[in-house]
C-alpha positions as CSV (number, residue, x, y, z in Angstrom):
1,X,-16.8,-17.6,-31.4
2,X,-15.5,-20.9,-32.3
3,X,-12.5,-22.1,-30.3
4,X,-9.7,-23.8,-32.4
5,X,-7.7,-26.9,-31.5
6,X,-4.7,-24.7,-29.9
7,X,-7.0,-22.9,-27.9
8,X,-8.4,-26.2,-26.6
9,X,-5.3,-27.4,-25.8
10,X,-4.0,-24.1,-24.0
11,X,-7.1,-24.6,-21.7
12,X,-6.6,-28.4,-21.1
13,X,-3.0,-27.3,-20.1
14,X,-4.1,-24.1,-17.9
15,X,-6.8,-26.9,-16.1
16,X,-3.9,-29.8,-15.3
17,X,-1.6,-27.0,-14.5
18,X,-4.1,-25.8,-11.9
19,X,-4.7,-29.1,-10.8
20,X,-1.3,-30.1,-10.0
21,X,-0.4,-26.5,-8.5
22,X,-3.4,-27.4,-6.4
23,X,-2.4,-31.0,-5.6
24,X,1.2,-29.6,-4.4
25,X,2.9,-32.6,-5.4
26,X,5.8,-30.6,-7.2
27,X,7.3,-27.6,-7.1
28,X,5.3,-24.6,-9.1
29,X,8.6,-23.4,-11.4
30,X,8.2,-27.0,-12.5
31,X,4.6,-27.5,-13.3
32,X,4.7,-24.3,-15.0
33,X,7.8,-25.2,-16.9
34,X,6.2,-28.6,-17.8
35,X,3.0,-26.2,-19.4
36,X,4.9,-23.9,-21.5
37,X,7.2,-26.9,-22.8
38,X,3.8,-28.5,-23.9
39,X,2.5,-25.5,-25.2
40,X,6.0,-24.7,-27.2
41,X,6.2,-28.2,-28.3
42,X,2.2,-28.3,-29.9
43,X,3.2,-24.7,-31.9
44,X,0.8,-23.1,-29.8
45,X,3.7,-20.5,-28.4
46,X,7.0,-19.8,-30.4
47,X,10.5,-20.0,-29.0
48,X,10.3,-16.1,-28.5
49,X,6.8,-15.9,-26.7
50,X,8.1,-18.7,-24.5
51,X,10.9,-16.8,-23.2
52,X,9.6,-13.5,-23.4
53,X,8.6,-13.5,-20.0
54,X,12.7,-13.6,-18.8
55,X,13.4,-10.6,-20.6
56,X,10.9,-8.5,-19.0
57,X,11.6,-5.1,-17.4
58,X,9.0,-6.3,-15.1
59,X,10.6,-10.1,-14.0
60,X,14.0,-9.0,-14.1
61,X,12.8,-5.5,-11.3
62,X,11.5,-8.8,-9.3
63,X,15.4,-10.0,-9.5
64,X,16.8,-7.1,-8.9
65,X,14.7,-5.6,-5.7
66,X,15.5,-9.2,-4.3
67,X,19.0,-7.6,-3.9
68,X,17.9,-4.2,-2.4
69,X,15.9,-6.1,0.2
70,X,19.0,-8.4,0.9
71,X,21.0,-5.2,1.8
72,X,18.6,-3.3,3.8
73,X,18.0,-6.8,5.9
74,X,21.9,-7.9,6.0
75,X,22.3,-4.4,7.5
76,X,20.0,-4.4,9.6
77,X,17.9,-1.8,8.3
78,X,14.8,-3.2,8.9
79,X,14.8,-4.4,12.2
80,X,16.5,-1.1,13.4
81,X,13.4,1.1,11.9
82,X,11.1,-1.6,13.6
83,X,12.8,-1.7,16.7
84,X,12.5,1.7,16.5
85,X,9.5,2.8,16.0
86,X,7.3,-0.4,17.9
87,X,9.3,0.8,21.3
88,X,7.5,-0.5,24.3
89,X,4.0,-0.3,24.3
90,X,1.1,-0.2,26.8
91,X,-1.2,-3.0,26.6
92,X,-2.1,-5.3,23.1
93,X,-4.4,-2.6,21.5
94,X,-1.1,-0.2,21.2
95,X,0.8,-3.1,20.4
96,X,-0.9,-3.8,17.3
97,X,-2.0,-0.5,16.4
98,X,2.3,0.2,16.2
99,X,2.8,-3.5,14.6
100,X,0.2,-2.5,11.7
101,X,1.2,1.1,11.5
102,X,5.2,0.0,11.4
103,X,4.7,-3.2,9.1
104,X,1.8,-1.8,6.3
105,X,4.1,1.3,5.8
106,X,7.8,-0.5,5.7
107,X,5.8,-2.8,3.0
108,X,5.0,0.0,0.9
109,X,9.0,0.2,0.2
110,X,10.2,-3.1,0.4
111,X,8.6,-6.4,-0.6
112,X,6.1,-7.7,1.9
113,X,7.9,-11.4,2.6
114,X,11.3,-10.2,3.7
115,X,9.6,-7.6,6.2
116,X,7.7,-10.4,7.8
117,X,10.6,-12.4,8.1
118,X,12.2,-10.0,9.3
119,X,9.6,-8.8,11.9
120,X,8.4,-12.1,13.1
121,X,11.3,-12.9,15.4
122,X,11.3,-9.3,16.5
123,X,7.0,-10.1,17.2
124,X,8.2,-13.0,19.1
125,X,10.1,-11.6,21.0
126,X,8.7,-8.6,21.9
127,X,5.4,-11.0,23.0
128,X,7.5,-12.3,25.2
129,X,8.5,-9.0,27.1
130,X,5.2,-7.9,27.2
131,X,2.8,-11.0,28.4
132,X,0.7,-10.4,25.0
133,X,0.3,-13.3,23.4
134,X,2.0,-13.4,19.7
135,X,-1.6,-14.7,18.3
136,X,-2.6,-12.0,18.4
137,X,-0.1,-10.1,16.9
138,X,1.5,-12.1,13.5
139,X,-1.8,-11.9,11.6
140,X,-2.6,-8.4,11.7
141,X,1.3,-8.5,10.5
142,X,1.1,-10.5,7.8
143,X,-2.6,-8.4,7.0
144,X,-1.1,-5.2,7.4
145,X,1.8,-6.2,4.7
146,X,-0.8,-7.3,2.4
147,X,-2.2,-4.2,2.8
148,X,0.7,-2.1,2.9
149,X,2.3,-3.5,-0.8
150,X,-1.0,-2.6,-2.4
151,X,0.2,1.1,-2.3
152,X,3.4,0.9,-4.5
153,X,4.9,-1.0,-7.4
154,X,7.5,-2.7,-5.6
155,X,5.2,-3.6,-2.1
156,X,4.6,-6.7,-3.8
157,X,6.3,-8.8,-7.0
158,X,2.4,-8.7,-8.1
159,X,1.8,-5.0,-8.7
160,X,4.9,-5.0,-11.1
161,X,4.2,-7.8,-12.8
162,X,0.7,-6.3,-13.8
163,X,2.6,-2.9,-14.6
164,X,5.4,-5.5,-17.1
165,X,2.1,-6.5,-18.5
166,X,0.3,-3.6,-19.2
167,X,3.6,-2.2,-20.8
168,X,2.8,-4.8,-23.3
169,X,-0.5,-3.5,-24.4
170,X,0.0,0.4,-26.3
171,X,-2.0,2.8,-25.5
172,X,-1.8,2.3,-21.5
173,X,-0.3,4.8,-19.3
174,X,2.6,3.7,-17.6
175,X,2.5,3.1,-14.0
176,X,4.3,5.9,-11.7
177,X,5.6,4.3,-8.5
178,X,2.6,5.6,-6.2
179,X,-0.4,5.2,-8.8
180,X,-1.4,2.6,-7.0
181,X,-1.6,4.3,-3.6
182,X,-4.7,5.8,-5.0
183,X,-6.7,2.7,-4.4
184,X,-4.4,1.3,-1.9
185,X,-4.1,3.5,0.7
186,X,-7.9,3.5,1.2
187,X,-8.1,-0.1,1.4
188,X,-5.5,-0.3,3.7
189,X,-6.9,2.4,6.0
190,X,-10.4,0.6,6.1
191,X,-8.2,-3.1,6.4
192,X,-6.7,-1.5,9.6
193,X,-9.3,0.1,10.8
194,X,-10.8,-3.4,11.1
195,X,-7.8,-5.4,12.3
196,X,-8.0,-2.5,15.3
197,X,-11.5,-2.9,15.7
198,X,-13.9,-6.0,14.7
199,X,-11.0,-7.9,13.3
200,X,-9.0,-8.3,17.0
201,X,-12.0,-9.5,19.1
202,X,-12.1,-12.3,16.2
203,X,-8.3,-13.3,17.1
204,X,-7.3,-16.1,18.8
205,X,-5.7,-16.2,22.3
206,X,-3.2,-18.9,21.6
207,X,0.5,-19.5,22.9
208,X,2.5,-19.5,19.2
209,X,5.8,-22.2,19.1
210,X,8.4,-20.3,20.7
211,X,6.7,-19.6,23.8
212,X,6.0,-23.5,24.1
213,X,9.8,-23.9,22.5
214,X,10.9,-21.9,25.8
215,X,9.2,-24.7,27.9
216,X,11.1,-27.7,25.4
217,X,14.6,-25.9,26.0
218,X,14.0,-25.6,29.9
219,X,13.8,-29.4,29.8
220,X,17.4,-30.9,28.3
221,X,19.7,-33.6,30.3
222,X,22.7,-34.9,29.4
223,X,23.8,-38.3,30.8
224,X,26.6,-40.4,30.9
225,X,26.8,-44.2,29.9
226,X,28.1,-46.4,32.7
227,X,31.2,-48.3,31.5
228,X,30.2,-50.4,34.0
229,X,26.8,-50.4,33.5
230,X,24.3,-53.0,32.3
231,X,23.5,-49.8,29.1
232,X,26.7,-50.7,27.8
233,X,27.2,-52.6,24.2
234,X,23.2,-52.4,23.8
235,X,21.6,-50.9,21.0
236,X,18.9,-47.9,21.7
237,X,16.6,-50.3,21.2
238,X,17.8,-52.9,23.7
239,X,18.3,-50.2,26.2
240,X,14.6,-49.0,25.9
241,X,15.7,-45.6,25.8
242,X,12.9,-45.3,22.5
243,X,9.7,-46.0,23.8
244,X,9.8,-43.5,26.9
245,X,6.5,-41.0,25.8
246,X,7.7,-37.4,26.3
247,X,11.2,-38.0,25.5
248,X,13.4,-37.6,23.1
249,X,17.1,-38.7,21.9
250,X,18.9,-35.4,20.9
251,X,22.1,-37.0,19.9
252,X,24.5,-39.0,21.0
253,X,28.7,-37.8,21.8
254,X,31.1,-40.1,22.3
255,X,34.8,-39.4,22.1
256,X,34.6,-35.5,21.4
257,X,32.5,-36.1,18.3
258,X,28.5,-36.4,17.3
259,X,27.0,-39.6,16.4
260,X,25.3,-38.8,12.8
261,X,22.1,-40.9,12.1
262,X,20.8,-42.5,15.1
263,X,18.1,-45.4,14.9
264,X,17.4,-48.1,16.8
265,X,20.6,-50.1,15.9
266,X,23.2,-47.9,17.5
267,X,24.4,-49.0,20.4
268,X,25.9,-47.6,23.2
269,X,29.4,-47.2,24.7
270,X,30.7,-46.8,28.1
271,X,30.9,-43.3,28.6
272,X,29.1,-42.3,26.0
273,X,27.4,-38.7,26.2
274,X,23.4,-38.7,25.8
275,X,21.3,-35.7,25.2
276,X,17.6,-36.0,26.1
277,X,15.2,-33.8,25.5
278,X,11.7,-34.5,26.9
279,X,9.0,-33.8,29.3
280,X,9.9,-33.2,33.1
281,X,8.2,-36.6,34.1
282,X,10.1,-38.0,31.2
283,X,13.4,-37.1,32.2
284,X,12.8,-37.9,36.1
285,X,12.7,-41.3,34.5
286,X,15.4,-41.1,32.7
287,X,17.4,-39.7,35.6
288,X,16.2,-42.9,37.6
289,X,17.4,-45.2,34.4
290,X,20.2,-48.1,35.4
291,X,23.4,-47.6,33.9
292,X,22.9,-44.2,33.1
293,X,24.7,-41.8,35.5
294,X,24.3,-37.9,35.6
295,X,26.8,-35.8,33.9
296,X,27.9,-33.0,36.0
297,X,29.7,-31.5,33.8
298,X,27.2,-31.1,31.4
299,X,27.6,-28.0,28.7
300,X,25.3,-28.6,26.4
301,X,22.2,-26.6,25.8
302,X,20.3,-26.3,23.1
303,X,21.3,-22.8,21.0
304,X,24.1,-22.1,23.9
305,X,26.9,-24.1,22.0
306,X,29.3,-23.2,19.6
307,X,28.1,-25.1,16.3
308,X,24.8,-25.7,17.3
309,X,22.3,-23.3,16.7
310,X,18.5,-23.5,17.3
311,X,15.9,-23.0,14.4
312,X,12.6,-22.5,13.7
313,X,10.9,-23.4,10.4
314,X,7.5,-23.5,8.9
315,X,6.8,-26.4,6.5
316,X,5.3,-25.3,3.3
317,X,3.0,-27.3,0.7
318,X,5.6,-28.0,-1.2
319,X,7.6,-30.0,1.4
320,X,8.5,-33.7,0.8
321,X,7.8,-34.0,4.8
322,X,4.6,-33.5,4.3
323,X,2.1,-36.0,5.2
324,X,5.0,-38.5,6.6
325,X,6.9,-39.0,10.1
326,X,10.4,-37.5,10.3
327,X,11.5,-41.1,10.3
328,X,9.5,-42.1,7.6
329,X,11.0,-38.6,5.6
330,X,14.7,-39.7,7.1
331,X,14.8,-36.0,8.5
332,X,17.6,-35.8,10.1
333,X,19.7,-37.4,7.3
334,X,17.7,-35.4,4.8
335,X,18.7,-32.2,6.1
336,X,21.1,-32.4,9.0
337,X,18.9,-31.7,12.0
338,X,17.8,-32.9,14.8
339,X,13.8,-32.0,15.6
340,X,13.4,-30.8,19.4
341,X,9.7,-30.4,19.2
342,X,6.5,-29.9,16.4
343,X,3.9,-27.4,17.2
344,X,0.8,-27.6,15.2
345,X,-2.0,-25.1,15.5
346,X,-0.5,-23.4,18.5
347,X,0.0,-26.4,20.4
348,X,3.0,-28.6,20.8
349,X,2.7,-32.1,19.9
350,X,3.3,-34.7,23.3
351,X,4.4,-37.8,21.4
352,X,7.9,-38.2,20.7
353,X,8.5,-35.9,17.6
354,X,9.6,-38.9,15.1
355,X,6.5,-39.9,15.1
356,X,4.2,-37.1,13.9
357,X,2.9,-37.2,10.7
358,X,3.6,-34.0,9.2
359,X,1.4,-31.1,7.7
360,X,1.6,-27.9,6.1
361,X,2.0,-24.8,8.2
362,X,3.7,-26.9,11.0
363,X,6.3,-25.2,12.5
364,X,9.3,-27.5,13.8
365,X,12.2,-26.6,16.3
366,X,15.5,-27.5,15.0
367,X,18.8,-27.7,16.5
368,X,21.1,-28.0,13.7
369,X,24.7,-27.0,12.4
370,X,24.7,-22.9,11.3
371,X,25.3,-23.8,7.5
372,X,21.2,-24.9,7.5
373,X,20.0,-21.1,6.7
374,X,22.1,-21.0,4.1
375,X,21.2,-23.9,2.9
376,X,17.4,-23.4,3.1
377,X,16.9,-19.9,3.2
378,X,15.3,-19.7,-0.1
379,X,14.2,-23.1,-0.3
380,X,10.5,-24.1,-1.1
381,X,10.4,-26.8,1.2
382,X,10.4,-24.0,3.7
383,X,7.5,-20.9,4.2
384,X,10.0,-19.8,6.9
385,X,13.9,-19.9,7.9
386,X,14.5,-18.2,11.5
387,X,17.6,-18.5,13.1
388,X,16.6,-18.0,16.6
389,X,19.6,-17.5,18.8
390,X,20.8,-15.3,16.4
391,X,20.5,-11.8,17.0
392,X,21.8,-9.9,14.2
393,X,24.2,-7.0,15.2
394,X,22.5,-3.7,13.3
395,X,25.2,-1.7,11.6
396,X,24.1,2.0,12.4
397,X,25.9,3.9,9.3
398,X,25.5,0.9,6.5
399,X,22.2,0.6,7.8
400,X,21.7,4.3,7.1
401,X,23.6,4.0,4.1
402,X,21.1,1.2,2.5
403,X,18.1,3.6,3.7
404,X,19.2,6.4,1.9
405,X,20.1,3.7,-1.5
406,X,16.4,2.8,-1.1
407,X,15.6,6.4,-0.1
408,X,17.0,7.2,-3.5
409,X,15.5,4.8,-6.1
410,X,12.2,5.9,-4.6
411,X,12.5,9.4,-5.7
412,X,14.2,9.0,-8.9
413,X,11.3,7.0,-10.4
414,X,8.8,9.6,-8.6
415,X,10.4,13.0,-8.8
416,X,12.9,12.5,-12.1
417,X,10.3,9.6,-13.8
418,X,13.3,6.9,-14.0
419,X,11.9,3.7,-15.6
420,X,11.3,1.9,-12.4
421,X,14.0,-1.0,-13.6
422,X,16.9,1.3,-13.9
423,X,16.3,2.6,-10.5
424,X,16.0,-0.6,-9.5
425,X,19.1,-1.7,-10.8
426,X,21.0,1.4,-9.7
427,X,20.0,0.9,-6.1
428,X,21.1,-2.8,-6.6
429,X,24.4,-2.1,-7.6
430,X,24.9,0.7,-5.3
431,X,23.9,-2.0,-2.6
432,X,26.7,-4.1,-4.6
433,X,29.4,-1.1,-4.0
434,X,28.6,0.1,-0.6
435,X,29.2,-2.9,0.7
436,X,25.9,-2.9,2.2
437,X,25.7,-6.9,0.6
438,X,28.1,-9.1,-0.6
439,X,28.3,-10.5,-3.6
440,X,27.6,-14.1,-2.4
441,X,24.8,-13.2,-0.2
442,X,23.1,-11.3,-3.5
443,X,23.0,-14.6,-5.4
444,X,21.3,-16.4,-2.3
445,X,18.7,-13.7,-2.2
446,X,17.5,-14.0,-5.8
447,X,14.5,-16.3,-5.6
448,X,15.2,-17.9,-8.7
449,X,12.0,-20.2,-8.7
450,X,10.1,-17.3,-8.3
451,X,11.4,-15.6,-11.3
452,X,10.8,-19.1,-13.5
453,X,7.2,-18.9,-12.2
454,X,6.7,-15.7,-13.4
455,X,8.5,-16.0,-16.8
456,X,6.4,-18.9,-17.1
457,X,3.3,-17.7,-16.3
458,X,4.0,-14.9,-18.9
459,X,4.4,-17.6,-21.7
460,X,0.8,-19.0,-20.9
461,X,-1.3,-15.5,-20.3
462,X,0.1,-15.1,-23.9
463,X,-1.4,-18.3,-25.1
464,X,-4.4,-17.4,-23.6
465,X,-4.5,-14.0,-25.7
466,X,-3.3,-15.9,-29.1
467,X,-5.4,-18.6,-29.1
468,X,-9.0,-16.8,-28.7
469,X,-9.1,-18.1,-24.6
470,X,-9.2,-14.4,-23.3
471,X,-11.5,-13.4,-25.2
472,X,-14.4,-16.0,-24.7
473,X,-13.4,-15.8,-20.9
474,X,-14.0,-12.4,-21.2
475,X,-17.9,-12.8,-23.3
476,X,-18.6,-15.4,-20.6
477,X,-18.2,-12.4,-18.3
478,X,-20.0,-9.6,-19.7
479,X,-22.9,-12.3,-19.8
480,X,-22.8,-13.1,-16.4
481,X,-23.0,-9.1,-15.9
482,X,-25.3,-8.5,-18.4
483,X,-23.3,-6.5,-20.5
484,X,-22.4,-4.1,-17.5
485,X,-18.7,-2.9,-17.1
486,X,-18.9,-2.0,-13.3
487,X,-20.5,-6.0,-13.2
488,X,-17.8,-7.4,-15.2
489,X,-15.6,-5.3,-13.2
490,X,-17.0,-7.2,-9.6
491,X,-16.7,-10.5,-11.2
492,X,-13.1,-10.0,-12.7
493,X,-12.4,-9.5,-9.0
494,X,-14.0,-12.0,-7.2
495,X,-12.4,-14.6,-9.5
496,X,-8.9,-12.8,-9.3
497,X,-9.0,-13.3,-5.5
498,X,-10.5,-17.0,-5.8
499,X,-7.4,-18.0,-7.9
500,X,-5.4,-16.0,-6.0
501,X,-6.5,-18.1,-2.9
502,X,-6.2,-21.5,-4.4
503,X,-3.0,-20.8,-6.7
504,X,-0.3,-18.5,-6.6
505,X,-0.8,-14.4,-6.4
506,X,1.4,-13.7,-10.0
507,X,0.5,-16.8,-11.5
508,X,-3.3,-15.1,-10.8
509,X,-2.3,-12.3,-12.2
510,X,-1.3,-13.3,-15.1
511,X,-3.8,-15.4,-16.4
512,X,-6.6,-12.7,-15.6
513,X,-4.7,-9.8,-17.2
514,X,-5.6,-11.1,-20.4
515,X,-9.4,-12.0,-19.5
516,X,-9.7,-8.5,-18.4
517,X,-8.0,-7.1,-21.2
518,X,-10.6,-8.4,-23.2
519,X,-13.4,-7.5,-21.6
520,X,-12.4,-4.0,-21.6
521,X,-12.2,-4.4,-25.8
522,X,-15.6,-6.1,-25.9
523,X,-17.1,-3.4,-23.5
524,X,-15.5,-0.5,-25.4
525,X,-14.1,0.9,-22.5
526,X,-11.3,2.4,-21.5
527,X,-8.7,-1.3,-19.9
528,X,-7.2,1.0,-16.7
529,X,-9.9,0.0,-14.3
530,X,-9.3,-3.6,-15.7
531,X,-5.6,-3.3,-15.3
532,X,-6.3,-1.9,-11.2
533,X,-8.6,-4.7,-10.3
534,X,-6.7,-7.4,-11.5
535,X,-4.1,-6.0,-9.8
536,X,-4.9,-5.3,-6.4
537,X,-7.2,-8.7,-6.4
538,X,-4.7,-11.1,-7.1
539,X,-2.5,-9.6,-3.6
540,X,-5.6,-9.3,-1.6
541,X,-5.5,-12.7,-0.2
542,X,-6.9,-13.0,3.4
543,X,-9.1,-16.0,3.8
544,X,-6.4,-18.8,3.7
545,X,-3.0,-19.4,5.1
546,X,-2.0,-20.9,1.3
547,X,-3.0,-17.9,-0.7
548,X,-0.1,-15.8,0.0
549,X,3.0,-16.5,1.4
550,X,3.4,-13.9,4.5
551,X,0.1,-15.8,5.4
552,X,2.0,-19.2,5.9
553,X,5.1,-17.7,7.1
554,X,3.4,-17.0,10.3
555,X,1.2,-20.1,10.5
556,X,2.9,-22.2,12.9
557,X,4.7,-19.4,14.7
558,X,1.5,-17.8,15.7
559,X,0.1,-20.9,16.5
560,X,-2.9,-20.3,14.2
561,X,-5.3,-22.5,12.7
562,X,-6.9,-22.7,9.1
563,X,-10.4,-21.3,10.6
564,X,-8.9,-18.7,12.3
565,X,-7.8,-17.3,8.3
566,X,-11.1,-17.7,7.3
567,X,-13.1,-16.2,10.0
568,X,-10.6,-13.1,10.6
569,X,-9.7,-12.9,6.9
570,X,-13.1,-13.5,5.3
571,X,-14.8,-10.0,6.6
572,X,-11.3,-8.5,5.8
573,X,-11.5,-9.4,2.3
574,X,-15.5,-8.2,1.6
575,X,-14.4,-5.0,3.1
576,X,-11.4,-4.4,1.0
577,X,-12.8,-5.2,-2.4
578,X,-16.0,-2.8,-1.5
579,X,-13.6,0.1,-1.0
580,X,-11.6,-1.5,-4.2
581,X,-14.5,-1.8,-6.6
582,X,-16.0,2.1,-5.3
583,X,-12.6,3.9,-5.9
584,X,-11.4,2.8,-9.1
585,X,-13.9,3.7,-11.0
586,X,-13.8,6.6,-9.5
587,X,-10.0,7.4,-10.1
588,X,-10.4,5.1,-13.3
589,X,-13.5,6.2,-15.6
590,X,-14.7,3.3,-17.4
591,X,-14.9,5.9,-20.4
């Protein structure tokens, strides 16, 4: 087959679009909207294929679930079952035999990243309590979700876009709620009987952020500025109060009100208020300091004051912090916080925090104004928002009440065969009218980037499929198989997951559907098993922190390290697509 010039140029965007998803430069809703505008203005899509995608049943049940999850965590739901069901167990093997169990079957009903948000506090925590150490405990998490939202349509944003995809093609059977259960709930049985088994001799013992956060709050002293003191009228600089290693200018109060923006110019009143966090050594220094005098009336600690709230977050790839020093960044003006500490790879960083260069996965303690999760909850620049001092109060009967909702929208799309988006949207509303969210708090909880991404992505699997792409994808295939559809099948897989690992799990998605599609027509076989493996492959993403976003959320938190993904996650991943690749052809006949 001879390719045209459109289908040359849908493949020269598809390659810089990769390229500058992989070079993480700008935010993915923008690269993709740069490809499709491209694409729309060279003729090669229409105005309607370009915004097909946001009219999809399957986009717009992404939108909508957003809000069902918003209600079941706003009540409390979720960290009630949790807290229910993990109790208090015996020793670390329990302990993550009830974390998988608990997490792989809560993500079976509600999308995999809010339950590890959710749960990761909760892990902390309960580490804490028990002397295990939370290393060993937040990747079989974020595994055991993976796992877990391979054995519904709504475990993961990825199986329904597949499903809004497939609707597209007639002649497929549409997708019940649980169909993918049948390949899903074996690979999540083998998955956990590994992360129970092989899988936690391979974890690390490492101490995760909070338990070294614990150490960085134990170690705060406010002092008072000597009117008469020789500190008095000199700048921070002058004073020498920047170069002390191991210590660390919180902020500065003076008259009943913060200081915003310090540097090395501000200078110093009498009585001024100083906050220092640091080292022990660093602050029996400080103590020892002429001019400064301690305050015994002190107040402050971090978290413990109203206003101030301690937070943890994770950096993601997409942060402009990334790569520069908070100074260089201008954090605190950026996003008005203060950094306590940075802890990278499970261990917390000893020079004074402004000056670490950032990188991806860090994890940074914040204290900060309570307006910041609001702010940044659904931001990119963040793989994780926790609010750590805050312990959300669990209302019992909404939290019941958002249960049964959920409880409900399950069984009408499996016992009464409601299109999946209607229930959807009835158990949104119904959220909506309970009271179980508020109206404000549903429009924060739509990931609205995510939905562009999708949409997007939509726009350029179709110009993959006009253009002729697809299709010679798809005869490059069957010759590296020979012409064999359970071969095609394996490779279809193994370069689902390799996207999926190096991209973005629905943008995978979408641009295999097509390929697979195709090699199903050239094949002559039936497209389900096509449909199944592109499916499960581009969610089954184990081998890096960056392939799926439960996988970064607990990267700094558990104090993990980018080997530690592949080593753990690498015999993970051969053993779930071997079950994948024996059971659907099994449940899917080729012909």
């Amino acid at each position: 087959m001879t390719l045209g010039p459109d289908a040359w140029l849908t493949i020269a965007v598809i390659v810089a679009t990769m390229a500058m998803l992989v070079w993480e430069r700008f935010a993915p809703e923008f690269v993709l909207m740069g490809a499709v505008a491209v694409l729309l203005l060279f003729g090669v899509l229409t105005p309607v294929q370009a915004l097909a995608g946001f009219s999809n049943t399957a986009v717009l049940t992404v939108a909508v679930l957003f809000i069902v999850a918003a209600g079941l965590r706003g009540t409390g739901a979720i960290r009630w079952v949790g807290a229910w069901v993990l109790g208090k167990p015996r020793g670390a093997f329990l302990a993550q035999a009830r974390l998988i169990g608990v997490s792989s079957s809560l993500s079976a009903f509600i999308n995999n990243t809010p339950v590890v948000a959710m749960l990761t506090s909760a892990v902390e925590d309960w580490s804490r309590k028990s002397g295990i150490s939370v290393s060993k405990l937040l990747l079989p998490l974020s595994y055991a979700t993976i796992l877990g939202g391979l054995c519904s349509l709504i475990g993961t944003s990825t199986n329904l876009i597949v499903d809004g995809l497939a609707q597209a093609y007639p002649g497929l059977p549409q997708l019940r709620m649980f169909d993918p259960a049948w390949v899903g709930v074996p690979a999540a049985l083998v998955g956990m009987l590994y992360l129970l088994t092989v899988g936690r001799w391979l974890l690390p013992d490492r101490r995760g952020a909070m338990e070294q956060a614990r150490d960085t709050k134990e170690y705060v002293l406010e002092m008072r500025v000597d009117p008469a003191g020789p500190l008095d009228g000199k700048t921070l600089d002058e004073a020498g109060l920047r170069g002390v290693s191991g210590l660390f200018l919180a902020e500065i109060q003076r008259e009943g009100r913060l200081l915003p923006a310090l540097t090395a110019h501000t200078r110093l009143q009498g009585d001024d208020r100083l906050v220092i966090v640091g080292s022990a050594e660093a602050l029996r220094e400080v103590r020892q300091w002429p001019g400064l005098a301690h305050a015994d009336d002190q107040v402050f600690k971090i978290g413990g004051v109203e206003g101030r709230h301690f937070v943890e977050v994770v950096l993601s790839r997409l942060s402009p912090m990334v790569g520069r020093s908070l100074r260089e960044g201008n954090f605190r003006h950026r996003y008005d916080a203060v950094v306590v500490a940075v802890n990278r790879h499970g261990r917390q960083l000893r020079d004074k925090p402004g000056n670490a260069v950032l990188q991806t996965g860090d994890t940074l303690l914040l204290e900060t104004t309570p307006g910041f999760t609001d702010r940044f909850a659904q931001s990119h620049e963040f793989a994780m928002v926790n609010l750590l001092d805050d312990t959300p109060t669990v209302q019992p009967r909404k939290a019941l009440l958002s249960l049964t909702i959920l409880g409900a929208m399950i069984a009408a799309n499996t016992l009464l065969r409601v299109d999946i988006f209607v229930s959807a949207l009835a158990a949104g509303l119904a959220m909506l009218v309970t009271g179980c969210v508020q109206l404000r708090d549903a429009r924060k909880a739509v990931d609205f980037p995510l939905i562009v991404v999708i949409a997007c992505a939509f726009a350029i699997g179709r110009a993959l499929q006009t253009t002729g792409v697809a299709n010679e994808v798809a005869h490059l295939l069957l010759q590296g198989a020979s012409g064999d559809p359970f071969r095609t099948l394996v490779l279809l897989y193994v370069c689902t997951v390799v996207f999926t690992e190096l991209l973005t799990n629905n943008a995978a998605a979408v641009l295999m559907f097509p390929i697979g599609m195709a090699a199903a027509a050239q094949l002559g076989v039936l497209p389900m098993p096509f449909v199944m493996t592109v499916m499960v492959g581009s969610s089954a993403a184990f081998i890096t922190p960056i392939g799926y976003q439960t996988n970064l959320m607990v990267y700094g938190p558990g104090g993990y390290r980018f080997l530690d993904y592949v080593k753990v996650g690498t015999p993970l991943s051969i053993l779930v697509g071997a079950v994948v690749l024996w059971v659907i052809p099994q449940v899917w006949p080729f012909a």
